[in-house]
C-alpha positions in Angstrom: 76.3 124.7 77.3 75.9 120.9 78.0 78.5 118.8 80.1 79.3 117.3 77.2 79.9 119.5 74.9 82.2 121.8 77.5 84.5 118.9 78.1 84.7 118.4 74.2 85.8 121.8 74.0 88.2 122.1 76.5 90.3 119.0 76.1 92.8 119.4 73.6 93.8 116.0 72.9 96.7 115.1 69.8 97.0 111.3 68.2 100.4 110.0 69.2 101.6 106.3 67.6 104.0 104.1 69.8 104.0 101.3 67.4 104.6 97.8 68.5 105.2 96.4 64.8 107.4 97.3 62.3 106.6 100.7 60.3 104.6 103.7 61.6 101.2 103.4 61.0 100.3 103.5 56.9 104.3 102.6 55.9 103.5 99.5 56.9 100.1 98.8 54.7 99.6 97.6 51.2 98.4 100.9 49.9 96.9 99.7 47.1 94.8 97.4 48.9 94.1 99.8 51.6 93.3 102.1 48.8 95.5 105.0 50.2 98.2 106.8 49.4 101.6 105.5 51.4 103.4 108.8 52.8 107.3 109.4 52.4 109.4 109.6 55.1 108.9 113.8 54.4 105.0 113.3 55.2 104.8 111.3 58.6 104.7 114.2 60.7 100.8 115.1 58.6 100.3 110.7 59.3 97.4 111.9 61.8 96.1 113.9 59.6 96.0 111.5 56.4 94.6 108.7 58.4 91.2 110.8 60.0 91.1 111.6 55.9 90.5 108.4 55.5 88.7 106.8 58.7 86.2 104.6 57.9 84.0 101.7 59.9 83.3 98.9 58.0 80.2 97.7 57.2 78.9 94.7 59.5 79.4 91.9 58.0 82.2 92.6 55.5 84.9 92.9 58.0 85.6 92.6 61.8 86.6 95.8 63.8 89.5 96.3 65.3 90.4 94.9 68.7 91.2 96.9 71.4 93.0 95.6 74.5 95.8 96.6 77.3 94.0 99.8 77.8 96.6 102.3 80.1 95.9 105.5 81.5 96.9 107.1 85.1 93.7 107.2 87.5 94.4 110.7 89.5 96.0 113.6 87.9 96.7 117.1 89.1 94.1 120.1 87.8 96.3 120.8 84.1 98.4 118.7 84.0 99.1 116.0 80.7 98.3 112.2 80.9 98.6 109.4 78.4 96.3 107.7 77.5 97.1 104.3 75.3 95.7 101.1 74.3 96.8 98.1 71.4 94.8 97.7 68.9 94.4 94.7 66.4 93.7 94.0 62.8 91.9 90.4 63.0 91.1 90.5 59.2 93.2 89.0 56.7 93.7 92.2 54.7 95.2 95.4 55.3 92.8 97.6 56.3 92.1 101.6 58.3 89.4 101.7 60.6 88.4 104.5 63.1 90.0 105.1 66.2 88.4 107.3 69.1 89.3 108.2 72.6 86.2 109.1 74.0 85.7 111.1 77.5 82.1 111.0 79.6 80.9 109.3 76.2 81.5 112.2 74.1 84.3 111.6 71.3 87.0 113.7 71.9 89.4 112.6 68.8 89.0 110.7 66.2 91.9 109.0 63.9 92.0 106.1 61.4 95.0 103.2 61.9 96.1 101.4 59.1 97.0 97.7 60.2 98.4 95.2 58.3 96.3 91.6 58.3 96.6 90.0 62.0 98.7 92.8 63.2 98.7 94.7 66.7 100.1 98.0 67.1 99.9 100.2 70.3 97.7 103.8 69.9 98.4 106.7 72.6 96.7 109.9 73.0 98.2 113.0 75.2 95.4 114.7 76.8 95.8 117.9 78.4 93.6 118.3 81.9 93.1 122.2 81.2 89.9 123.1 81.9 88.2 120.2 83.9 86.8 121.0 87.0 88.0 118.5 89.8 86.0 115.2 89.6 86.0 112.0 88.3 85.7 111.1 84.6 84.7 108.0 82.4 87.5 108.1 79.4 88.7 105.1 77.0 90.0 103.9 73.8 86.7 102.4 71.1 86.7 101.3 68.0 83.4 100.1 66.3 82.2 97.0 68.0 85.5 97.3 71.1 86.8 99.4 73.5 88.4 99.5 77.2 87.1 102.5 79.5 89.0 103.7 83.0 88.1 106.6 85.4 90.2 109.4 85.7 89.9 111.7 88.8 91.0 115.4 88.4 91.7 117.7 91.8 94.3 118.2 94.2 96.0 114.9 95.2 96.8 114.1 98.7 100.4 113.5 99.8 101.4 110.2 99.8 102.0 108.5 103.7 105.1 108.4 104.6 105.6 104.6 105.8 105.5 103.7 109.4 106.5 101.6 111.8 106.5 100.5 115.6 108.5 98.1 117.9 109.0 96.9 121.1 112.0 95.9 122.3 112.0 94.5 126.1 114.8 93.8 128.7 115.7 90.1 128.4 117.8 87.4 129.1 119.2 85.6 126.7 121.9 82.7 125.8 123.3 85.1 123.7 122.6 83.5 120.2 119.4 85.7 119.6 117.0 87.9 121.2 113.4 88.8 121.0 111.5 91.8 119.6 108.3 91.9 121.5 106.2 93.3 119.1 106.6 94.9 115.3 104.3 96.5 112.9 105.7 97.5 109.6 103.6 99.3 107.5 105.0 98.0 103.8 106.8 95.2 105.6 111.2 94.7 105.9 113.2 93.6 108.8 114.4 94.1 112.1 118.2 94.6 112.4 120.0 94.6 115.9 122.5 97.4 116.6 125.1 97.3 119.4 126.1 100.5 121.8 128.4 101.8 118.6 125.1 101.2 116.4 127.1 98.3 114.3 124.7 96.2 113.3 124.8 92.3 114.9 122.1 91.0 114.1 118.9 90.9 111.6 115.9 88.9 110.7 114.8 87.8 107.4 112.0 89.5 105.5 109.0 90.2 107.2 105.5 90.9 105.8 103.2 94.2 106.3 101.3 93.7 109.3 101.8 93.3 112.9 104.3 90.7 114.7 105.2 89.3 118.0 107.7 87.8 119.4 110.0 88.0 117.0 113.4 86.2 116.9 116.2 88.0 115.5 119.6 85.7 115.4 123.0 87.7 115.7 125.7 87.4 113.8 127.9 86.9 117.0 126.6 85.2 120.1 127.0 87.4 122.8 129.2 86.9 125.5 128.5 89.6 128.1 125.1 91.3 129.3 125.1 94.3 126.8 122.5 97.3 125.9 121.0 97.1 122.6 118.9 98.5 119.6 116.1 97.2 117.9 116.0 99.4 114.8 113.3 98.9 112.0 114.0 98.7 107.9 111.8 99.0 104.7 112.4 96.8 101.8 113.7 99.5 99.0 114.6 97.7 96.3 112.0 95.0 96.7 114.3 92.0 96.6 113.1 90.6 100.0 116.8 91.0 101.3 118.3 93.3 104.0 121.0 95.2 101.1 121.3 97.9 104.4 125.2 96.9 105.0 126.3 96.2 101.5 124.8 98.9 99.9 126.4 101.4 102.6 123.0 102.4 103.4 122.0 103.3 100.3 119.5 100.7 99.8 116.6 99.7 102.8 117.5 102.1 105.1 115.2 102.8 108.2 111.9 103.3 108.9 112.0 107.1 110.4 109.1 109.0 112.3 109.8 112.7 111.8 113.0 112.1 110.0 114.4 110.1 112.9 114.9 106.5 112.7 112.0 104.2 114.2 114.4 102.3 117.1 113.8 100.6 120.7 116.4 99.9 123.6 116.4 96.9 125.8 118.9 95.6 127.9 120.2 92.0 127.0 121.9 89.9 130.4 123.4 86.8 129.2 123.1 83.9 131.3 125.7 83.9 134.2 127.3 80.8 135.5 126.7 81.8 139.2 122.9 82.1 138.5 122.7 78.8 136.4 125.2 76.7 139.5 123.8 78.0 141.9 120.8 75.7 142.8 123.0 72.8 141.3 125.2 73.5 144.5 122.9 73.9 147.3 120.6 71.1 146.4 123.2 68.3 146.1 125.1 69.9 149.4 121.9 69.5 151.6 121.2 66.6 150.5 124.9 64.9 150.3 125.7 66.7 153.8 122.6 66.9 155.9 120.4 64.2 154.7 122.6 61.5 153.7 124.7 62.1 157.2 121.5 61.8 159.6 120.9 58.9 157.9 124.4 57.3 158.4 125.0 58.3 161.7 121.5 57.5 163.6 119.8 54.9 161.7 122.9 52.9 161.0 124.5 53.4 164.9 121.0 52.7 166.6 120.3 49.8 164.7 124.3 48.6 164.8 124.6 49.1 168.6 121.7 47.9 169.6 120.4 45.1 167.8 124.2 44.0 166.6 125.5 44.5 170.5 122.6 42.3 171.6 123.5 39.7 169.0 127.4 40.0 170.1 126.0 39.7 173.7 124.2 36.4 173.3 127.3 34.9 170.5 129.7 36.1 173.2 127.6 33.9 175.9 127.6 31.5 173.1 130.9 31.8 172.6 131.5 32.1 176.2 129.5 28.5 176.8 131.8 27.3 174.0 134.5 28.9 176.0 133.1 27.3 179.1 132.7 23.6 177.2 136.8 23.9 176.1 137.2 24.5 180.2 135.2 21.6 180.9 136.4 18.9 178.8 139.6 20.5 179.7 138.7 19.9 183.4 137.4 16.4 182.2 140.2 15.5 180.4 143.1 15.9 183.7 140.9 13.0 185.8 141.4 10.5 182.9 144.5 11.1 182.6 145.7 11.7 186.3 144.0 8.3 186.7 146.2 6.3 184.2 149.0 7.5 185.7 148.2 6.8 189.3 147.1 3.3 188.0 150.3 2.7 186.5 152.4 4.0 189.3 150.6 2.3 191.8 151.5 -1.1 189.8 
């Protein structure tokens, strides 16, 4: 027995309609046009059935096939189990008309069903396949009409557990001012954010939305500056909901929890010492005390003495024998001036 013809006969595939117009398939056609007979609401459960009566291809040239477009189908599937397979198809002519529908698997058609579509009209075909049967593999399958079609794969076997998201950081000892600190290094798998927790595991702190990928140095603001040395937690989060925003705290946890390794949450400690004012004064004071006490004092008390008691002294010296010389003129006219006068006065007496 051919490939072919095994997978024919193992697939047992039914016509399904999820209409995307008004009606269900040939309620919504002008029968007499389409030259069928319009079912009661009684006879839509045998609708399949009337339509492959009456499946035709028209002729080239007399009228354009159906479209076919938006085809959907799942691309793994378990050994057994059901899938859906669907597609939209389109009526481009300007009358009503039923042309053939096929899902078709490896080339070989499975099914084949006529739709009734009203001039211009889309409506959306599906077919339920059952997997029973198929040997694990990979299959061509699609949705054709005459001249269109859409074709996917389809791969049949045991499917591998999905990996669990993961993340790493590293979360250093630091010093900070107390407004933020710094993760050292991320790497979120499907991306999130970094919260900070405190010893009570309150969070204080969080970034904004980071992308998959690794990340360093990494700046996370807290809610609070800090104004003691304190140990904390860098703690990693996944993006849950998808809205690019950390809903950890106001969705009680319910929404972007934490990435966890083994069921425990993916975290890092560090120590945080906020600056201290002894640390940051301490050079302030020293430097301006050596140089306000030592250096500025040397200065003042040699320079300024050697220069003012010896150059000065030797300046007084020489204006004090200047002064003394004045001194010594103001004796001598003083010893000058006595004669004159003692003169006068002899003269005068001796008269």
């Amino acid at each position: 027995m051919s490939t072919r013809t095994r997978i024919a006969g193992v697939l047992v595939v039914v016509a399904l309609v999820a209409a995307a117009a008004t009606g269900t398939g040939l309620a919504a056609v002008d029968t007499q046009q389409a030259q069928v007979e319009q079912p009661t609401q009684t006879q839509t459960q045998t609708q399949t059935q009337t339509q492959t009566q009456y499946c035709t291809y028209p002729s080239n040239g007399t009228y354009e096939s159906f479209g076919v477009s938006n085809l959907s189908a799942p691309s793994d599937v378990e050994p057994g189990e059901e899938v859906t397979v669907s597609a939209d198809i389109t009526n481009p002519n300007d009358v009503p008309m039923i042309q053939c529908v096929e899902f078709r698997l490896e080339g070989d058609v499975v099914v084949r069903t006529g739709w009734a579509l009203n001039p211009n009209e889309t409506e959306t075909i599906a077919f339920d396949v059952n997997t029973t049967g198929l040997e694990d593999g990979t299959y061509i399958h699609g949705i054709e009409t005459r001249d269109f079609g859409e074709l996917t794969t389809l791969t049949v076997g045991e499917q591998p557990e999905p990996e669990e998201p993961n993340a790493t950081l590293q979360f250093d000892d630091q010093e900070s001012d107390g407004s933020n600190v710094t993760v050292a290094s991320a790497n979120l798998s499907e991306g999130g954010y970094i919260a900070i927790l405190d010893e009570n595991g309150s969070v204080i702190g969080a970034t904004d939305y980071l992308e998959s990928g690794p990340q360093e140095n990494v700046t996370v603001p807290l809610l609070e500056p800090l104004n003691e040395s304190a140990n904390l937690t860098a703690q990693a989060h996944l993006d849950t909901n998808d809205n690019q925003t950390l809903d950890f705290l106001t969705s009680n946890g319910t929404e972007d929890g934490p990435y966890t390794m083994n069921g425990t949450p993916v975290t890092d400690d560090a120590v945080v010492t906020v600056g201290e004012e002894p640390t940051t004064e301490e050079p302030t004071t020293d430097e301006p005390e050596t140089t306000t006490t030592d250096e500025p004092e040397t200065t003042t008390t040699d320079e300024p003495e050697t220069t003012t008691t010896d150059e000065p002294e030797t300046t007084t010296t020489d204006d004090e024998t200047t002064t003394t010389d004045d001194e010594t003129t103001t004796d001598e006219p003083m010893s000058e001036t006595p004669p004159p006068t003692e003169t006068p006065i002899h003269n005068e007496t001796e008269n």
